[in-house]
BAROLO-294713 format. One record per atom (N, C-alpha, C): x, y, z; residue in three letters. Coordinates in pm, whole numbers, plus 50000, padded with zeros to 5 digits. Each point is the difference from the previous one (the first is absolute). Example, Ala and Ser with C-alpha at 12.3 -4.5 7.8 and 13.67 -1.06 7.14 Angstrom:
! BAROLO-294713
513194943150780ALA/499115011950000ALA/500905012050000ALA/499655010549928SER/500825011950006SER/499235010950073SER/
This chain:
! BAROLO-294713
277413346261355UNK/500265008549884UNK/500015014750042UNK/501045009649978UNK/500015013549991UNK/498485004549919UNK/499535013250104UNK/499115010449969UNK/500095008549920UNK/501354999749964UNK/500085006749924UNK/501064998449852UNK/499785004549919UNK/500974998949885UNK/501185006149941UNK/501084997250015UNK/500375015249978UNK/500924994649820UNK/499955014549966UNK/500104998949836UNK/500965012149979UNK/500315000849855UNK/500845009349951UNK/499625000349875UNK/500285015449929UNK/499385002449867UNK/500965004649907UNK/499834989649919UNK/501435001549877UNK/499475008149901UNK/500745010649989UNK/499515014849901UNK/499385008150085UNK/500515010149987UNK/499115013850056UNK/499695011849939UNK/499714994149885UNK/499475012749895UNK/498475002250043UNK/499615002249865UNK/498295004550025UNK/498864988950077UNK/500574988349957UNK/498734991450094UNK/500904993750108UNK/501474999650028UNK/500234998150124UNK/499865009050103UNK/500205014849932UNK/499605011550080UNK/498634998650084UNK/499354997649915UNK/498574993250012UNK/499974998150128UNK/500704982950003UNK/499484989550107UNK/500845009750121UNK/501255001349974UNK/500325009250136UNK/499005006750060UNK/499515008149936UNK/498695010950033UNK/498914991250057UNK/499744994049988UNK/498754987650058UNK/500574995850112UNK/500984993149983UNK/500904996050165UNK/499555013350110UNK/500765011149912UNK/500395012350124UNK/498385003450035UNK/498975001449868UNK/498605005650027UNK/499394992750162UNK/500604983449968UNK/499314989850110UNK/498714995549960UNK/500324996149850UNK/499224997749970UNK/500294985349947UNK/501124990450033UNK/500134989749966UNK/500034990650161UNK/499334987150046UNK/499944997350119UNK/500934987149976UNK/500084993350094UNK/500554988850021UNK/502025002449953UNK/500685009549948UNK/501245002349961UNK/500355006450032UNK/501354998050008UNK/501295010450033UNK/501095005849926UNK/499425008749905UNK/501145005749924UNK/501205001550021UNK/501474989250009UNK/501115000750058UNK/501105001349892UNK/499545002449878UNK/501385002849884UNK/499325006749869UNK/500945005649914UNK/499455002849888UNK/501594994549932UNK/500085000349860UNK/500955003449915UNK/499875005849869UNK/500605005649934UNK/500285007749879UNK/501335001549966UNK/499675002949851UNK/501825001049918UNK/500435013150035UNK/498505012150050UNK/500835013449999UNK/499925005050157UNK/501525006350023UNK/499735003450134UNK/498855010250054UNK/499565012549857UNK/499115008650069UNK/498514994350067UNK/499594989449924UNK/498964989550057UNK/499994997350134UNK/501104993850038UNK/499984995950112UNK/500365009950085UNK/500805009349968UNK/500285011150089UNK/498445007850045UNK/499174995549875UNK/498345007950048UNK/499534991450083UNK/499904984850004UNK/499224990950038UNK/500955001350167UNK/501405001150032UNK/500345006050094UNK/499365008550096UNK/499795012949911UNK/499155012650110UNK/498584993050010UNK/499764991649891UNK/498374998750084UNK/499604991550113UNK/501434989249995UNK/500094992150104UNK/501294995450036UNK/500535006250150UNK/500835000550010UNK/500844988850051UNK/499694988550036UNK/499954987650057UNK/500354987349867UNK/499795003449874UNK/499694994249905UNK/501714997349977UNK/500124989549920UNK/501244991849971UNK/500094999649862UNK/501025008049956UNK/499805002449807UNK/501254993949979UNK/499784993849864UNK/501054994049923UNK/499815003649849UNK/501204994349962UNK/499795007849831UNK/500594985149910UNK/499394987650087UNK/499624993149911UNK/498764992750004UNK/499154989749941UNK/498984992350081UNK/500604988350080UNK/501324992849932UNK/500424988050042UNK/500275004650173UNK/501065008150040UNK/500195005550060UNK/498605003950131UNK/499045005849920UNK/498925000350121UNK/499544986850082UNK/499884989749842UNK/499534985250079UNK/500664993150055UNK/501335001949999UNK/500704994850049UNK/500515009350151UNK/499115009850031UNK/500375006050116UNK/499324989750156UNK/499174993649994UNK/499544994550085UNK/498935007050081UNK/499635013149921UNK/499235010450037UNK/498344996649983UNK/499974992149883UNK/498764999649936UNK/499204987749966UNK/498844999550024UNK/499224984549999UNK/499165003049808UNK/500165008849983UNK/499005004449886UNK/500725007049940UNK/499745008049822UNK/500805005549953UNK/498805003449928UNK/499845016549973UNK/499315005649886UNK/500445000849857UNK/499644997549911UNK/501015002849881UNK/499635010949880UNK/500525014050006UNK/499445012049936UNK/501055002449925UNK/500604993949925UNK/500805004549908UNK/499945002549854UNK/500724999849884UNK/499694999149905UNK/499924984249904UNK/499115001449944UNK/499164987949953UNK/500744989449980UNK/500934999049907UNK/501184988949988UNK/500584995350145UNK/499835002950071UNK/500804993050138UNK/498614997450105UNK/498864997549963UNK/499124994950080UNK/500204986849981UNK/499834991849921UNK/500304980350026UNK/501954998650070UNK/500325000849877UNK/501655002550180UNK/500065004050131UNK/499575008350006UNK/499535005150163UNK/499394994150068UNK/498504996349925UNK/499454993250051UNK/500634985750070UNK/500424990949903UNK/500614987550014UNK/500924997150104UNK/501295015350010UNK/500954998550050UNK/499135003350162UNK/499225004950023UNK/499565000150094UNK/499234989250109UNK/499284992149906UNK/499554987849992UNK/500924989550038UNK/501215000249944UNK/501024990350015UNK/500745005850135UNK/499745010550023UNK/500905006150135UNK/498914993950130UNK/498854991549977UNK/498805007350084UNK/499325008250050UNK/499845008149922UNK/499325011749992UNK/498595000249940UNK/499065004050053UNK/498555003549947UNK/500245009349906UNK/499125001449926UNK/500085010749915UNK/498705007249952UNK/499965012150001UNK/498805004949888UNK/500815014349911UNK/499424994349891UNK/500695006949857UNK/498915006649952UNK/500785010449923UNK/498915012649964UNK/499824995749866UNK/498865006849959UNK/499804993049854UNK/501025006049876UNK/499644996349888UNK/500204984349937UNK/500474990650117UNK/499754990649930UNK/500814988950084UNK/501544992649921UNK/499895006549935UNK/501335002249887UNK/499285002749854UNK/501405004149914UNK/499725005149851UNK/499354989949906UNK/500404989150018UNK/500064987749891UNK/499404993050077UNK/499134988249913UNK/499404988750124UNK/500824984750026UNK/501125000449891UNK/500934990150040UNK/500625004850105UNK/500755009050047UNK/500635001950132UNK/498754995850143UNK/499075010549935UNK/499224994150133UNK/499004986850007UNK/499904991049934UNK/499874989050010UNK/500754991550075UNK/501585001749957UNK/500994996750044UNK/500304995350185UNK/499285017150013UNK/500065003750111UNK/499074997950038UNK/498244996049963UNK/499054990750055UNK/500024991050047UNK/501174989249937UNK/500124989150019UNK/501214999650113UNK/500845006550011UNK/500954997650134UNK/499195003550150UNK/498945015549943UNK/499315000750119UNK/499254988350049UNK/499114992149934UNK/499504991650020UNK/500124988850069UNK/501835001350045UNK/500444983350035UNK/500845015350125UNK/499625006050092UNK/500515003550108UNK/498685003650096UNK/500475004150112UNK/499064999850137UNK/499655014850033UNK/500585008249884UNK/500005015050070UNK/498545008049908UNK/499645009650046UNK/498775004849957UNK/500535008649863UNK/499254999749865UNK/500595007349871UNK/498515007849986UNK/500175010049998UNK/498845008849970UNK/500335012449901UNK/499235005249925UNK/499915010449892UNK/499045008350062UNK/500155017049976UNK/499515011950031UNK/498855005849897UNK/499114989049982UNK/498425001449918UNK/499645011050125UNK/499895011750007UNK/498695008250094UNK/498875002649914UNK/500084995149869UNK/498625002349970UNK/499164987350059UNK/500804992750004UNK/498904988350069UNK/499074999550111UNK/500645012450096UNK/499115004750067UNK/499185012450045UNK/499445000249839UNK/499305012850008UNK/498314991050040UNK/499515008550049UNK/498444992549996UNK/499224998749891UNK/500135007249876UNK/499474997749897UNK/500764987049906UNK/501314998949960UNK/500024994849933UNK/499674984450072UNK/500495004050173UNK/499564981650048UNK/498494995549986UNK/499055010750000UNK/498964999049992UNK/499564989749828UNK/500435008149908UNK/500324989849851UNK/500304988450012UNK/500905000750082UNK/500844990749930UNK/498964986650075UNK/499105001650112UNK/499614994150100UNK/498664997149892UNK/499495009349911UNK/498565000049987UNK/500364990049836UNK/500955003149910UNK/500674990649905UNK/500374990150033UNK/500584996850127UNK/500604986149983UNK/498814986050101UNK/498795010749996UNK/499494990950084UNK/498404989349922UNK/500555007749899UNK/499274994749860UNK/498695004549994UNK/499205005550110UNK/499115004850010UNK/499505005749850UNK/500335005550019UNK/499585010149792UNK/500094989849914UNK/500764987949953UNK/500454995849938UNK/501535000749916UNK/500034999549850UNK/501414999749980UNK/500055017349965UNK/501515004049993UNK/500355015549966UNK/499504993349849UNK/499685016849907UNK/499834997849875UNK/501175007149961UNK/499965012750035UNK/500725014549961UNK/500645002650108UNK/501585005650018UNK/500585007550089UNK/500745011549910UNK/499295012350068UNK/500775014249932UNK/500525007450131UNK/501655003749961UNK/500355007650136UNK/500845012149950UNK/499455010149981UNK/500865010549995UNK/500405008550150UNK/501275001250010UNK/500735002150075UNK/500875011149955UNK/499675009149989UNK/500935013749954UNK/500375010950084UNK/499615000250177UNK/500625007550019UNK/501464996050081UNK/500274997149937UNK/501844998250026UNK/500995015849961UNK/499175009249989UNK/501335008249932UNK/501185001550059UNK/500845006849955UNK/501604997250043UNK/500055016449883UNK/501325007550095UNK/500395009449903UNK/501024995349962UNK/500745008349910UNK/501784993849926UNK/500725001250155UNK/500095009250047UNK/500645000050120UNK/500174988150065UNK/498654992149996UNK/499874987750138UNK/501224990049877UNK/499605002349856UNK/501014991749945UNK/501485001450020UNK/500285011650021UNK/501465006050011UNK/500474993350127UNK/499554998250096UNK/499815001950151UNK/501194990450049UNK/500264989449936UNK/501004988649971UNK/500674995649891UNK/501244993050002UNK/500575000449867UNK/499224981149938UNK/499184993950104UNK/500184987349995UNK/498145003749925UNK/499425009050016UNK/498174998749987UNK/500225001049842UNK/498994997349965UNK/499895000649857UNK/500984991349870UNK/500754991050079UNK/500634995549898UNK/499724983149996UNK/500054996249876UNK/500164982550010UNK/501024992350069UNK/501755005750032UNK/500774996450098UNK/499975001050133UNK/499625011950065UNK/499425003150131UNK/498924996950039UNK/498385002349907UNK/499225001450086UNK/499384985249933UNK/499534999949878UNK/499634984049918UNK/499005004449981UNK/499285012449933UNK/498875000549985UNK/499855016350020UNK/498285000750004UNK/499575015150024UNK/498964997150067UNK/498795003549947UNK/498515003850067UNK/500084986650055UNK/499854992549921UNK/499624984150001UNK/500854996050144UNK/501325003449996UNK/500734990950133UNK/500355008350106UNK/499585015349973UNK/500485003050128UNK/498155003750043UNK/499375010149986UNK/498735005350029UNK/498204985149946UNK/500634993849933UNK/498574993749984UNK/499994985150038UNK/501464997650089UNK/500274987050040UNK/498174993550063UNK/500235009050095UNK/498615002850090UNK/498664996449948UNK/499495005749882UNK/499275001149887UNK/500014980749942UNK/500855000049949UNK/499924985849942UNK/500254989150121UNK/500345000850095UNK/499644990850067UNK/498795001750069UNK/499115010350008UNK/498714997150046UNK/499234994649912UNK/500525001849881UNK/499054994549881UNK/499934987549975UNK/501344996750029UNK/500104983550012UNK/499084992650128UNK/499935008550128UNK/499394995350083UNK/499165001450012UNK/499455005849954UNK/498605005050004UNK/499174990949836UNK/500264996349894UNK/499764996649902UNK/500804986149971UNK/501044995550023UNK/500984989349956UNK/500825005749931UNK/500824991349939UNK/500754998049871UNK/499355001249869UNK/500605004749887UNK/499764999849878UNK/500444990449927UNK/499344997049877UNK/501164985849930UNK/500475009949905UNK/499835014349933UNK/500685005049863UNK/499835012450078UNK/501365007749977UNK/500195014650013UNK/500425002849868UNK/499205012149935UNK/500825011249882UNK/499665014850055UNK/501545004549987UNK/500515011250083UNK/500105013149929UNK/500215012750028UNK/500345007949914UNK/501005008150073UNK/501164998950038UNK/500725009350100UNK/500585014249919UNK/499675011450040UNK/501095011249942UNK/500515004150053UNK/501345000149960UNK/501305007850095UNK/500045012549981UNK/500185006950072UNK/500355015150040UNK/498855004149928UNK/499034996350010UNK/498895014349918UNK/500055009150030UNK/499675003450171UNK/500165010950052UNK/500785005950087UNK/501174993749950UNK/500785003250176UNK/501644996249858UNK/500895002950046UNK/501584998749943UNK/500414990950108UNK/499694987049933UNK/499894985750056UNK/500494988849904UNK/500614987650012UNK/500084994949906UNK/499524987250027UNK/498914998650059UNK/499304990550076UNK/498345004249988UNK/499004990549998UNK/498715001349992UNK/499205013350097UNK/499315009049971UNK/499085008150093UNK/498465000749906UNK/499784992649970UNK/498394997849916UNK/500394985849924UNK/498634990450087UNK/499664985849948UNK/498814996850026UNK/499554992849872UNK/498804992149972UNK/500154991049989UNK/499244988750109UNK/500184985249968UNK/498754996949980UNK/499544987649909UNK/499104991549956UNK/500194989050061UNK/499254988150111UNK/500174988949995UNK/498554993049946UNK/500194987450036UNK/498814988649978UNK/500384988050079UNK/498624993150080UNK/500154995550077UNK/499634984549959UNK/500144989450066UNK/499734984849955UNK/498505004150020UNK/499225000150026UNK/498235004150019UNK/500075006649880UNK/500715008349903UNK/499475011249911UNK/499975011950001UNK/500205004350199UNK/499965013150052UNK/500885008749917UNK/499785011549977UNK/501385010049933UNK/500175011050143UNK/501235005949972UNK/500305011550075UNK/500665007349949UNK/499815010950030UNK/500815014749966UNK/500485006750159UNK/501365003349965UNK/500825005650076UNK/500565012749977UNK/500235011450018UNK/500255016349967UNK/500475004450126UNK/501725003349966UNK/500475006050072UNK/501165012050003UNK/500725009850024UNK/500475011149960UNK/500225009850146UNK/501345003949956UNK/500595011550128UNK/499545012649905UNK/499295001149895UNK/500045015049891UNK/499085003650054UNK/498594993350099UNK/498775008349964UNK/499805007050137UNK/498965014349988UNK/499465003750154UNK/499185003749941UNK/499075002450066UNK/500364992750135UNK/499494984650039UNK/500064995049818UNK/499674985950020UNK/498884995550064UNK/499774985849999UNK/498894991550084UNK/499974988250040UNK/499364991350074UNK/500364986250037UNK/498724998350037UNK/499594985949875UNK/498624998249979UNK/500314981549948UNK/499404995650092UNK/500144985149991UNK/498934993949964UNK/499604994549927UNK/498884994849959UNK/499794987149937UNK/499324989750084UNK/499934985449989UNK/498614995849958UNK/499464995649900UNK/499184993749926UNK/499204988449980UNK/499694991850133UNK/499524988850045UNK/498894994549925UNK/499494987150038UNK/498814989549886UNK/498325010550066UNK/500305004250131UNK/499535004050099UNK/499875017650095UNK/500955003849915UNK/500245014050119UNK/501135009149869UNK/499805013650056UNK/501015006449965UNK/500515007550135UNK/501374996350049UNK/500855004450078UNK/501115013949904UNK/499535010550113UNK/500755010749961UNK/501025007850127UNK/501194997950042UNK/500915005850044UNK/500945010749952UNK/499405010750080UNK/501165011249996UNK/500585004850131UNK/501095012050015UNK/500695004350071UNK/499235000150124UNK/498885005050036UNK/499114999350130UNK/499174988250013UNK/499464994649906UNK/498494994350028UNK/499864982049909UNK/499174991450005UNK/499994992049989UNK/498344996949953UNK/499574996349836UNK/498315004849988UNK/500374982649926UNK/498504992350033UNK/499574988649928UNK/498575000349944UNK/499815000749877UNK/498564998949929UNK/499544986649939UNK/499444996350110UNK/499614982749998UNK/498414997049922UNK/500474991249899UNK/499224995049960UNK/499024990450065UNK/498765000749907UNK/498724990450070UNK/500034987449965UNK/500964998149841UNK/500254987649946UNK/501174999649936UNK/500794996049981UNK/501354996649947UNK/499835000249847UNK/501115010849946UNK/499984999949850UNK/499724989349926UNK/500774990150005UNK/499804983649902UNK/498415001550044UNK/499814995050103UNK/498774995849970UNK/498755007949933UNK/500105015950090UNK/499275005249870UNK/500015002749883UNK/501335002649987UNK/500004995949796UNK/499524992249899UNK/500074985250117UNK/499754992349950UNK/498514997450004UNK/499524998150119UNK/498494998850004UNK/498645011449954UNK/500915017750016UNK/498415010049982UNK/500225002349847UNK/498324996249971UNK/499235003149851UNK/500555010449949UNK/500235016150122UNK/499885014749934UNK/501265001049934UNK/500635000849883UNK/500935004849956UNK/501195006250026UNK/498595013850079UNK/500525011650047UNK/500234999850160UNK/499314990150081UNK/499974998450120UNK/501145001250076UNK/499975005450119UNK/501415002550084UNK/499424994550156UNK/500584989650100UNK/500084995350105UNK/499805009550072UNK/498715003750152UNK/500375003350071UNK/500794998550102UNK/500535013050055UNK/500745005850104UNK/500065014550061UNK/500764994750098UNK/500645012450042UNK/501155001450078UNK/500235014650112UNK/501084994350023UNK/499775000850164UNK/500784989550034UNK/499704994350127UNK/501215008750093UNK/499445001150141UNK/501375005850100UNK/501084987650034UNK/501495005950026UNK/501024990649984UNK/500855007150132UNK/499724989350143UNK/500585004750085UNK/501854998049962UNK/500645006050076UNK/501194998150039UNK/500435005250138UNK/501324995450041UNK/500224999250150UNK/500865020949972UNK/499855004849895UNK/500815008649982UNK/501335006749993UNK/500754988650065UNK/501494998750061UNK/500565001949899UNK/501465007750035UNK/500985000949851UNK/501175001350080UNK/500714992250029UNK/501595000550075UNK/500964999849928UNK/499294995849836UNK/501665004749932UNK/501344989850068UNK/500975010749990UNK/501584994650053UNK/500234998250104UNK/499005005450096UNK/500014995150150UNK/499564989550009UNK/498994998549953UNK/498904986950006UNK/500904990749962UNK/500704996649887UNK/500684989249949UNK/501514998250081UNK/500325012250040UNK/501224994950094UNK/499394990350115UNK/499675011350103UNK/499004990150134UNK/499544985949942UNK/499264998749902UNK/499354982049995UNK/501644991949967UNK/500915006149927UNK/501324996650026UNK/501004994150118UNK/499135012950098UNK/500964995050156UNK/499184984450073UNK/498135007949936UNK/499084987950062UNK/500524990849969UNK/500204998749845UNK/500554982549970UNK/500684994750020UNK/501275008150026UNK/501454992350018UNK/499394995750224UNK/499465013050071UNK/499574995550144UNK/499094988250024UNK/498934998849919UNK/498704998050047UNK/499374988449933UNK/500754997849850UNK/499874997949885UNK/498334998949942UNK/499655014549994UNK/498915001949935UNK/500195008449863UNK/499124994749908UNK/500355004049836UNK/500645011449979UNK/500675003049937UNK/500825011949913UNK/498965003849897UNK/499935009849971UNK/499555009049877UNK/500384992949862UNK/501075001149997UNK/500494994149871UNK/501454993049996UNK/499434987849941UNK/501754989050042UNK/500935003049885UNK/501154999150024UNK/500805005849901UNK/500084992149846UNK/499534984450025UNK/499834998549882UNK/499305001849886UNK/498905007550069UNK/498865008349958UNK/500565010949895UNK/501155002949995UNK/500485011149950UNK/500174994849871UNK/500214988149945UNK/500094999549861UNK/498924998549909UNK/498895004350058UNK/498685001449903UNK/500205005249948UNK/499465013750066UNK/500055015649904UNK/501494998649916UNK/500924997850095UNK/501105001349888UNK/499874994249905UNK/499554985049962UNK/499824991049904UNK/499045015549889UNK/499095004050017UNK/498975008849933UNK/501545012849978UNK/500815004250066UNK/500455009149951UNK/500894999049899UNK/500884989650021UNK/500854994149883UNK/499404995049898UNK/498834995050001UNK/499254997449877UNK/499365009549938UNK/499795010650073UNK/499825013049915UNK/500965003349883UNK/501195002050107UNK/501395005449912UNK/500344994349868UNK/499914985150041UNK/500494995749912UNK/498655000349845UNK/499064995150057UNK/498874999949911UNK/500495017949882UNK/500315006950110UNK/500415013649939UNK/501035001849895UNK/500974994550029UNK/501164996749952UNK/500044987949868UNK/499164996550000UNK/500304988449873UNK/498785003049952UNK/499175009150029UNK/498915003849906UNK/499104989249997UNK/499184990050034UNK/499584991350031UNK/498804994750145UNK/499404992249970UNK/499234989150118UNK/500644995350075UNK/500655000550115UNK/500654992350083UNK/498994992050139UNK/500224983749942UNK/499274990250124UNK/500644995450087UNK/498964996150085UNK/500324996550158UNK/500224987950011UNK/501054992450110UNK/500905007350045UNK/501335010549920UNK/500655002950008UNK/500915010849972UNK/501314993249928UNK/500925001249888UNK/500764996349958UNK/501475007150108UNK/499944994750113UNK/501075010450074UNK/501274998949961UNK/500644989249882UNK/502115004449947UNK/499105009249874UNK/499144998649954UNK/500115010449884UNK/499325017650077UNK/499404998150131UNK/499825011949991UNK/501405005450072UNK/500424994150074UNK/501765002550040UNK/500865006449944UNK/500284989449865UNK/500425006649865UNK/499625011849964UNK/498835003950010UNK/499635013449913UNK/500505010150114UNK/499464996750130UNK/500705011350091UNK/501404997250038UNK/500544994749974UNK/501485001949970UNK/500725006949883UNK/499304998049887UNK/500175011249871UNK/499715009250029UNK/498875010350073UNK/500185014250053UNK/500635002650085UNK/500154986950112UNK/501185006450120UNK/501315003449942UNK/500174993249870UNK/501335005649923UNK/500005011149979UNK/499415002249944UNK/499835020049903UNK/499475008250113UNK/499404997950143UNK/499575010250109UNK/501015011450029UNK/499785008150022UNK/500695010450041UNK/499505003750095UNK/501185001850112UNK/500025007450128UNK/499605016950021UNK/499005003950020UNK/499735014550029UNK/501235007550044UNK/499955008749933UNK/501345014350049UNK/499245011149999UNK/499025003150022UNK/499325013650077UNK/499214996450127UNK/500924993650088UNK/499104990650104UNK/499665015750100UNK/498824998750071UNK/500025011650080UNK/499794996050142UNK/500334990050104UNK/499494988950102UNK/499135009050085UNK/498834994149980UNK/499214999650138UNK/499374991850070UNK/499744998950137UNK/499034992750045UNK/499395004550061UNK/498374996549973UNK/498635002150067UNK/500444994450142UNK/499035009350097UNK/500114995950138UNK/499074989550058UNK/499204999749945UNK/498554987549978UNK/499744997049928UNK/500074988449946UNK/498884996549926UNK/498934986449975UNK/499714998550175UNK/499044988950014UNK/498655005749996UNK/499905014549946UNK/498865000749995UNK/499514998649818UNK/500994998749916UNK/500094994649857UNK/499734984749987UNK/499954995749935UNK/500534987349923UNK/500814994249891UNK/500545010649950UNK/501234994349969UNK/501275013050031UNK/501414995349944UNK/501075003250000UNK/500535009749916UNK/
């Protein structure tokens, strides 16, 4: 087996810019950046000067079909991640796709199930998965230790975005181009840790508002409500309006209270598990001791590097990936059930009605309008962000 991998990155806007920058930093091992493509020539004419060796095309079919590439990144815009994906798949091609893992969860189901029956590696671009705090959760929740979650509250607000970053493309901000707002481009990240870190929900009720703060015609402030088969509830809060915002995760165990934010990782462990003291102490007023205990972690945070490399590991070495691409229709499952829960004013249960939520986003992809004060830019990094 080759040492090495070599790949090509379809889109070179803001997060293909990205991965270029990681290649050139040397900060991705085991690969060989040997192609890019894009629809616009100034892209590639940049991805050119930064590497001059590089093989650009201005289609994707075209790249995979160059004979250049064992792997394919996929940074494009949201609607053409399950096609890309697939067609890549069917070319033999590995793949890792940037998040969403598509708009709708019928397409990418679709595309779960073809991945499923081939030999090539399908991976999704979760870097929150490898932050040390949230693996640390997700490690200290799923290991039942505490017992069951009661409560999950996650506000997540610093996402801001100015109108500008909205302007920035004619495809961001709309239900035809982009399929969404906070929810599908910036909190993909967000709801799939929540899923992994907590499970699935059986009832989402949503509250999405479009353009509150931004001249958008797509969601930038949402509140979701779920409830879990146990009883658990959760609250979800998210928004590009606020600064300087906060990101405060907070999980509610029979046993512990787990609190994650932006730096740090705190657990206040109980001496006896709620049920039981409720149930068993005389005092009325009585409250369980505790306190809060230290919570090592390995500290590591590799982000988009991290998840490329275990990428090259797997397809070389075949040791685990970060996150498998079919993994990608969780959170999405939670984001479309937002919308829609939003949209019909209503409780929406799990699993997901996916031809009626189709339907509804096909009735706004009708009436979307294409931006005409587009102003294009692209960021020169941004693996040190998490989202797009």
């Amino acid at each position: 087996m080759n040492e090495t991998v070599r790949y090509g990155i379809i889109g070179v806007g803001n997060m293909g810019s990205s991965h270029l920058n990681m290649y050139k930093d040397g900060k991705i091992r085991q690969m060989t950046l040997t192609a890019v493509c894009d629809v616009k020539q100034d892209r590639l004419d940049w991805a050119k000067e930064q590497l001059p060796a590089l093989a650009t095309f201005d289609s994707a079919e075209a790249l995979m079909d160059s004979g250049l590439v064992d792997a394919v990144i996929i940074a494009t815009p949201h609607y053409f991640h399950p096609p890309m994906a697939r067609m890549a798949l069917e070319k033999g091609l590995h793949v890792l796709c940037e998040k969403p893992a598509g708009v709708y969860t019928k397409a990418v189901r679709e595309l779960n199930e073809f991945a499923k029956q081939q030999d090539k590696t399908y991976a999704i671009m979760f870097n929150q998965r490898t932050n040390h705090i949230y693996r640390k959760a997700h490690e200290l929740v799923q290991s039942g230790v505490y017992g069951q979650i009661r409560r999950v509250n996650w506000i997540i607000t610093d996402w801001y975005r100015t109108q500008a970053y909205y302007n920035s493309g004619g495809w961001r901000a709309t239900w035809d181009g982009e399929g969404g707002g906070v929810l599908m481009n910036q909190a993909p990240h967000n709801l799939d840790l929540w899923q992994w870190i907590c499970g699935m929900p059986v009832k989402v009720r949503a509250f999405c508002h479009n353009g509150r703060w931004h001249d958008i015609e797509v969601e930038d402030d949402v509140t979701i409500y779920a409830e879990y088969a146990n009883g658990a509830t959760g609250v979800f809060i998210t928004t590009t309006g606020d600064c300087p915002g906060d990101n405060r995760l907070e999980i509610t165990m029979d046993k512990a209270r787990i609190i994650c934010t932006a730096s740090e990782i705190e657990v206040y462990e109980l001496e006896e598990s709620i049920p039981s003291h409720c149930a068993g102490s005389p005092n009325g007023f009585g409250r369980p001791d505790g306190k809060v205990v230290p919570v090592e972690t390995d500290g590591e945070n590799p982000q988009h590097a991290g998840v490329t490399n275990a990428f090259a590991d797997h397809i070389l070495h075949g040791t685990p990936l970060i996150a498998e691409g079919v993994e990608g229709i969780n959170g999405l499952t939670l984001c479309n059930a937002a919308y829609l829960s939003s949209w019909l004013d209503k409780t929406v249960t799990l699993p997901l009605d996916e031809d009626l939520y189709l339907a509804e986003l096909t009735r706004r992809r009708q009436t979307s309008k294409a931006k005409t004060n587009v102003v294009e830019s692209v960021e020169g990094d941004m693996s040190s962000t998490y989202g797009s």
